[in-house]
N, C-alpha and C positions, 0 to 999 in steps of 0.2 A: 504494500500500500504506500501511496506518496504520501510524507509525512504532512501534517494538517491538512488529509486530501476531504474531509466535511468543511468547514471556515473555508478553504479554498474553489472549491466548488461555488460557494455565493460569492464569496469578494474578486474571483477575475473575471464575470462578465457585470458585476458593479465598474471593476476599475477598466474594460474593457468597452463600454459604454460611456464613460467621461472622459477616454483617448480619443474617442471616434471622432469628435469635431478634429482633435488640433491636427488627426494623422492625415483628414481630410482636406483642411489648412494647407500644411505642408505639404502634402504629394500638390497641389495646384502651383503653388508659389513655386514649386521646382519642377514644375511640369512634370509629375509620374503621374501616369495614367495608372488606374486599378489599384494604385495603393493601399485603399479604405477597406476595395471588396478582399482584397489578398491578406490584409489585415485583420478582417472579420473571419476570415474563411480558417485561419493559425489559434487565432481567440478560439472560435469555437471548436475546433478540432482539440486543441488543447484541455477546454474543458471539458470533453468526451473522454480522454485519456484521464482525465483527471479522479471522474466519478467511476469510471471501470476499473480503476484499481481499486477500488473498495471491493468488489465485489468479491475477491477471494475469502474476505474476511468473513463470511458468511457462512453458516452450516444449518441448512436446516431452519431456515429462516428465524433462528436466533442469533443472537447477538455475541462472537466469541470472547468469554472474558479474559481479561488482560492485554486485550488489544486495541479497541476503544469504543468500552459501554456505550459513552459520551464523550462528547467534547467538549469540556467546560472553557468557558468565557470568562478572566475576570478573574479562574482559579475560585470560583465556588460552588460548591458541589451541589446535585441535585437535593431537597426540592427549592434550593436557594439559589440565585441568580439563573442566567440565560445557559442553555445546552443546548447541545444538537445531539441527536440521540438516532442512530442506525439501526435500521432491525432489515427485514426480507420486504416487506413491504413498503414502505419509503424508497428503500435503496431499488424496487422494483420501481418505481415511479420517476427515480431519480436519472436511469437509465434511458426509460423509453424517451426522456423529454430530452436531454442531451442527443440523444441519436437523430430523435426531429427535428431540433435546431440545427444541427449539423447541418442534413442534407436541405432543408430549407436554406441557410445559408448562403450554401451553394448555388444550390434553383434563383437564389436572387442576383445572384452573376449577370444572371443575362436578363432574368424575368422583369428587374426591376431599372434597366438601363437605360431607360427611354424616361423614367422620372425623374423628376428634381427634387433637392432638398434630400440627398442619400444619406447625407450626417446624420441629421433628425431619424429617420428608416433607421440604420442600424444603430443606433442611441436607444432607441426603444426599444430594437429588438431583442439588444443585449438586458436590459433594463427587465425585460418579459423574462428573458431568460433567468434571472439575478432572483426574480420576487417567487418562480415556482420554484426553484432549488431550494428558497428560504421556506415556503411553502412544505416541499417534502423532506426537506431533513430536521426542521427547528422541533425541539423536544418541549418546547412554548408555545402554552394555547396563542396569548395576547403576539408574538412575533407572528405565530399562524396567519390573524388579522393583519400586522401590519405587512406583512411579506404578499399578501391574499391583494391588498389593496395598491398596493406596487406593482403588482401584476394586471389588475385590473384598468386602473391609470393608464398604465402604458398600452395597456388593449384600448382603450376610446380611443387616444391621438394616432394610433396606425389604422384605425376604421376608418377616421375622417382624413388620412394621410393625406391623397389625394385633391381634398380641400371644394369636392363639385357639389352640387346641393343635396343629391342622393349618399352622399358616404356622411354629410355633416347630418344629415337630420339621424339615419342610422346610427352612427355614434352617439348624438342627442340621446335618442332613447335608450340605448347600451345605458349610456350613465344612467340614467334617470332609474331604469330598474334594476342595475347590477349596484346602484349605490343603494338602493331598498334591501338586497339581499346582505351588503357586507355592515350595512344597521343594525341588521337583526341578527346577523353574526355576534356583531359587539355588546351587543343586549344580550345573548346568549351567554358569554365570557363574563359578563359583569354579573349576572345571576350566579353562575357556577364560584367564581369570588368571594362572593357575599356568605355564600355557601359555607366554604373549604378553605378561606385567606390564599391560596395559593392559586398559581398559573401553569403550573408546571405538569405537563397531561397524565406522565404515569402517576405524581401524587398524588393531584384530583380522580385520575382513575381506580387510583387506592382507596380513597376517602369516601365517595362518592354511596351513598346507601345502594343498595342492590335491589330496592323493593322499588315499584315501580309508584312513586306519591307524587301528586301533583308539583312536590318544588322540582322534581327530575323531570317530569312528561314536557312543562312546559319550558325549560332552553334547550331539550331532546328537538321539540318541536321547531324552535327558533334556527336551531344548526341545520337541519334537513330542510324547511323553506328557502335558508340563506343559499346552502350548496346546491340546493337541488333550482335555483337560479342561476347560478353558473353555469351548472352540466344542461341547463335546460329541458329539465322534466317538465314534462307537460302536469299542469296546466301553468306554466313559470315560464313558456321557452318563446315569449312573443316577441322579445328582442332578439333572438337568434337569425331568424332568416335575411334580415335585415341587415343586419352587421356582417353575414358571413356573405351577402350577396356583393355591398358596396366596398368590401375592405380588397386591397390589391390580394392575388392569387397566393401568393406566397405567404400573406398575412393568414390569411383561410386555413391552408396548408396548415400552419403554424397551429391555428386554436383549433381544429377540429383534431389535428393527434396526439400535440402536449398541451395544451391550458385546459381540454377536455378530460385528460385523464388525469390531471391533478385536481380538477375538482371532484373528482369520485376519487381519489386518494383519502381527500379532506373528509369527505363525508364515514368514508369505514372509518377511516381515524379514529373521526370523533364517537360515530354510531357505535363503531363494536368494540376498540379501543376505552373507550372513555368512559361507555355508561354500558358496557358489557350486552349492547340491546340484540339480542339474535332474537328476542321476544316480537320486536317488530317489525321482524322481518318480511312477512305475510304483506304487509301496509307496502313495503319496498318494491315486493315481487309484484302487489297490485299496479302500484303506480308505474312500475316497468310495463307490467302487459297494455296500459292505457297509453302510455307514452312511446311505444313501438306500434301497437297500431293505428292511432291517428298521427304520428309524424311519414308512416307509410302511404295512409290515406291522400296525406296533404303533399308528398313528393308526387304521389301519381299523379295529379291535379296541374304540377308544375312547366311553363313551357320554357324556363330561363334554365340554364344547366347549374350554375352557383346555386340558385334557389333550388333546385330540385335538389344537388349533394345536401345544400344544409338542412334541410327536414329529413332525408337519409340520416343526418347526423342522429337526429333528435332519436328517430326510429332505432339505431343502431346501442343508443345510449338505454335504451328500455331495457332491451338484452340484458346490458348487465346486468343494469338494476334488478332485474329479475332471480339472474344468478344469485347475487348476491344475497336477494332477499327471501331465496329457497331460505339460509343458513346452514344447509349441509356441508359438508365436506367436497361432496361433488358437486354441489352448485355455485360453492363457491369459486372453487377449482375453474368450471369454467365462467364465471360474470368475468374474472380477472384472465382467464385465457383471451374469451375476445374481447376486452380493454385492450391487450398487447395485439390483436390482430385488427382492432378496428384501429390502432391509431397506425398500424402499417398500410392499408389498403385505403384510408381516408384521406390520408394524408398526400397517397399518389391520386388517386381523382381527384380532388382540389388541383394538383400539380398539372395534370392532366387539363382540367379546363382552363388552368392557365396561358398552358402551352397551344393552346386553341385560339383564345383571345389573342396572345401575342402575335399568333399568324390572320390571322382573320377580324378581332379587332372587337370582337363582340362573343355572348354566353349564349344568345335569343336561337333557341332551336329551330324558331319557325326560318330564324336566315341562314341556317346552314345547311349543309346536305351534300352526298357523295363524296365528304374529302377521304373516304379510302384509297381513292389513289394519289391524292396529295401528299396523306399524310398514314404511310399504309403500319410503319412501325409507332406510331400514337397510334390510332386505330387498336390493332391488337395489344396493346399495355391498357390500353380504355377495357377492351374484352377479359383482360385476366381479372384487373382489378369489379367491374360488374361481375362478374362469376363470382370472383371470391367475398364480394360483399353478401350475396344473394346467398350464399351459402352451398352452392355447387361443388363437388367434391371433384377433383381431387386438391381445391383451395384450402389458405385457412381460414378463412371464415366457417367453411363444412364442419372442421373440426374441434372447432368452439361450439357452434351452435348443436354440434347433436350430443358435446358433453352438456350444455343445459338443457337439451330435450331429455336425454338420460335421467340428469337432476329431478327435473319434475315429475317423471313417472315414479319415480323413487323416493321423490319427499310425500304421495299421494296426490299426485297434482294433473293428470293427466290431461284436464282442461285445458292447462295454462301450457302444456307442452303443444297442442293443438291447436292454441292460438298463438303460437309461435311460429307453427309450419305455415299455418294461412300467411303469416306475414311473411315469412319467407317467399313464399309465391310471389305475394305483391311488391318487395322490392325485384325479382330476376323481372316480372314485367315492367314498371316503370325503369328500368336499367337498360330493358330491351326498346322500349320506346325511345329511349335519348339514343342510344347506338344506334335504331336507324334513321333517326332526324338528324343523327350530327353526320353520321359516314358511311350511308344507303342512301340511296332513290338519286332524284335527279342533285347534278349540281350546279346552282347558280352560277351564272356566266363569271360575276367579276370574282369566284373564287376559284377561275383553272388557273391561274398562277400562283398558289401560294402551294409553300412549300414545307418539305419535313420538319419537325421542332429540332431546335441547336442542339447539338452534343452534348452540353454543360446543362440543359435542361433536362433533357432524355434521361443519362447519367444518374440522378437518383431515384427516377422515376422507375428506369431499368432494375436495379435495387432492389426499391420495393417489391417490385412485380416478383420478381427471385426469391424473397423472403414468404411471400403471397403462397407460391410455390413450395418452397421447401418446407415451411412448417403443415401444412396442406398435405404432402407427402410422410412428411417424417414428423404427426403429430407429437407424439411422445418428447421430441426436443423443444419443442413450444410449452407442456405440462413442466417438463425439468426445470423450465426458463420461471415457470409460475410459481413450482411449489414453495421455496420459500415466502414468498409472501402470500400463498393461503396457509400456509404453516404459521403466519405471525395473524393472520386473522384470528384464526380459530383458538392461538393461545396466546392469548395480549398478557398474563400472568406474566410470561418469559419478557417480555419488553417491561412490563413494570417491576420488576425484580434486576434485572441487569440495570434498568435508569439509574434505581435507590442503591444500588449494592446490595442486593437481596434483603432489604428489612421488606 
């Protein structure tokens, strides 16, 4: 492990994010071209190496003692000052969002080279990056918030990046309801205080009575409103289509595979972590089966391709929730399999319809058509990733979803497995409709000259689609990649014993 590799993980895309003007500065005043992006692209790579050295340190999604429970700040020990606190689960979260930065990153080489203002763009980007890291490693409810609200900040100003009346009013509304959710977040935190004097999550998890009384139910409630507004559970997700339609492709990219899986980090966190709730689980898996079938409903409906990916988004997010809120072992098992598969295959469609716009200039299905032979290797990366969202085997998405259909026949649920497959139908149709509006039937005259997407875009598109691939094939190294953090769900004892030193 690189030495201080938690603390370092936040503080070099903090300190990589308040370089980004002067490097940008400088490469002009001396004429170097790409400085800023070459810049960004070492930064983030850097922090990818950074947080994957951790992961040896893991067995079994606990925490190895004597190697770093914690990382105390300050030199004071848990449940007294700030920590950051590793287990299987975080550090699962902490990877997938590092690996999406990365190839986003990259994707904005070329994605984002026709805009202006790139300082600003990767300032925030870095800045996104800096607040989930604080997000999935800080062992602090109240940094949780502040790190949550660092992340969320820097998502309005990249909505509105572009500065046109559809991305400012979009972002408008972002705030207006994501700042309602990180309120009741803080109203939540300040209940549990009042409570327990402390902020410190395994303490409070310690402390916290186990019976379910009204001072519990009600900041139980405040936490799962707040998160279940980020991840955009329905009936919470009406700023999502919106912000995920107007924000550039790369931004999308970005919050639909990392700032979507850190908000369902946050939410187990708090839910099973904190206040031990597998009792409400039922309530979870309900809101999952509601929120996977009308965010399906509402893609089918869709003629824009952004707006049709981000109500997939919402749809896809159900899933887990569902998993999850089996509370099995094997539902849990897979909610967090496809969390790590939806933020691979969402992440390339985003990338994908970007790589569409930047050749053609537009999302609007009704103006596209036939670029299969324009664009025949987008095309077929468009086709893996639809398969593997839709749940087609031999993708992984097939092999998330039939471990939560498993789940459900196994927790007595067979219902809820049932209206799982239905939806699965209805995302391969709407997924079939936009592949042949965007690259079948006829193709308008002013697009027979547009051509294949750039290398540097392709590149981790390609990636993805491989990843799509191999764990789709070789499920069992996708479950390996999960078990420790369903191993830290299921025994949050082991994170709050390693936090305290075992008292």
């Amino acid at each position: 492990m690189i030495p201080h590799a938690p603390i370092l993980a936040i503080v070099l895309p903090l300190f990589a994010a308040f370089l980004m003007p002067v490097v940008g500065i400088l490469a002009r005043r001396r004429g170097i071209k790409r400085a800023r992006e070459w810049f960004a692209i070492a930064a983030v790579l850097v922090e990818l190496v950074i947080v994957a050295s951790m992961i040896p340190a893991l067995r079994e999604g606990q925490i190895i003692p004597g190697q770093f429970p914690v990382y105390e700040l300050g030199g004071w020990s848990p449940p007294w000052g700030i920590n950051l606190a590793i287990d299987g689960l975080n550090l699962f979260a902490a990877v997938i969002v590092a690996g999406i930065s990365a190839l986003v990153v990259i994707y904005s080489f070329v994605c984002m080279e026709r805009d202006h203002g790139l300082d600003q763009y990767y300032t925030l980007l870095f800045l996104i990056l800096a607040g989930m890291m604080g997000v999935a490693l800080t062992g602090d409810i109240f940094n949780l918030y502040v790190f949550f609200e660092i992340m969320c900040i820097s998502s309005y100003a990249l909505v509105a990046f572009r500065r046109k009346w559809q991305s400012i009013e979009a972002s408008i509304k972002y705030l207006i309801v994501s700042s309602l959710g990180t309120s009741v977040i803080l109203l939540g935190i300040a209940l549990l205080y009042g409570m327990v004097g402390s902020l410190n999550i395994a303490h409070l998890a310690q402390k916290l009575p186990l019976e379910p009384t009204s001072a519990i139910i009600v900041p139980l409630a405040l936490f799962v409103t707040g998160f279940g507004i980020k991840i955009a559970m329905v009936p919470l997700h009406m700023w999502q289509p919106d912000a995920y339609q107007a924000a550039p492709s790369a931004v999308a990219a970005l919050f639909s595979g990392a700032t979507a899986t850190i908000g369902i980090y946050a939410m187990v966190r708090v839910v099973y972590t904190l206040f031990g709730a597998f009792a409400i689980g039922i309530m979870l898996a309900v809101l999952g089966l509601v929120t996977m079938v009308l965010g399906a409903l509402m893609a089918l409906a869709q003629r824009d391709l952004k707006r049709l990916l981000a109500y997939s988004c919402i749809s896809q997010i159900g899933y887990v929730l569902l998993g999850l809120g089996l509370g099995t072992s094997l539902g849990i098992q897979g909610g967090l399999f496809h969390l790590f598969n939806n933020a691979i295959y969402k992440t390339m469609l985003f990338m994908i319809a970007g790589a569409i716009i930047y050749r053609v200039g537009t999302s609007n299905m009704d103006r596209l058509g036939g670029l299969w032979k324009n664009m025949p290797v987008t095309a077929m990366l468009f086709g893996v990733g639809a398969l593997a969202i839709s749940g087609v085997p031999p993708f992984n998405g097939f092999a998330s979803k039939w471990t939560i259909y498993v789940a459900g026949i196994e927790a007595g649920q067979p219902v809820f497995t049932i209206i799982a497959l239905i939806t699965s139908a209805l995302t391969l149709a709407y997924f079939l409709k936009a592949f042949n509006s965007i690259f079948l039937g006829q193709r308008p005259k002013h697009l027979s000259d547009i051509k294949e997407t750039p290398l540097p875009m392709l590149f981790p598109i390609m990636l993805l689609a491989v990843l799509c691939i191999v764990f789709g094939v070789l499920p069992q190294l996708g479950i390996d990649i999960v078990r420790p953090a369903q191993e830290a769900v299921m025994n949050s004892g082991g994170y709050i014993s390693a936090v305290l030193g075992g008292a």
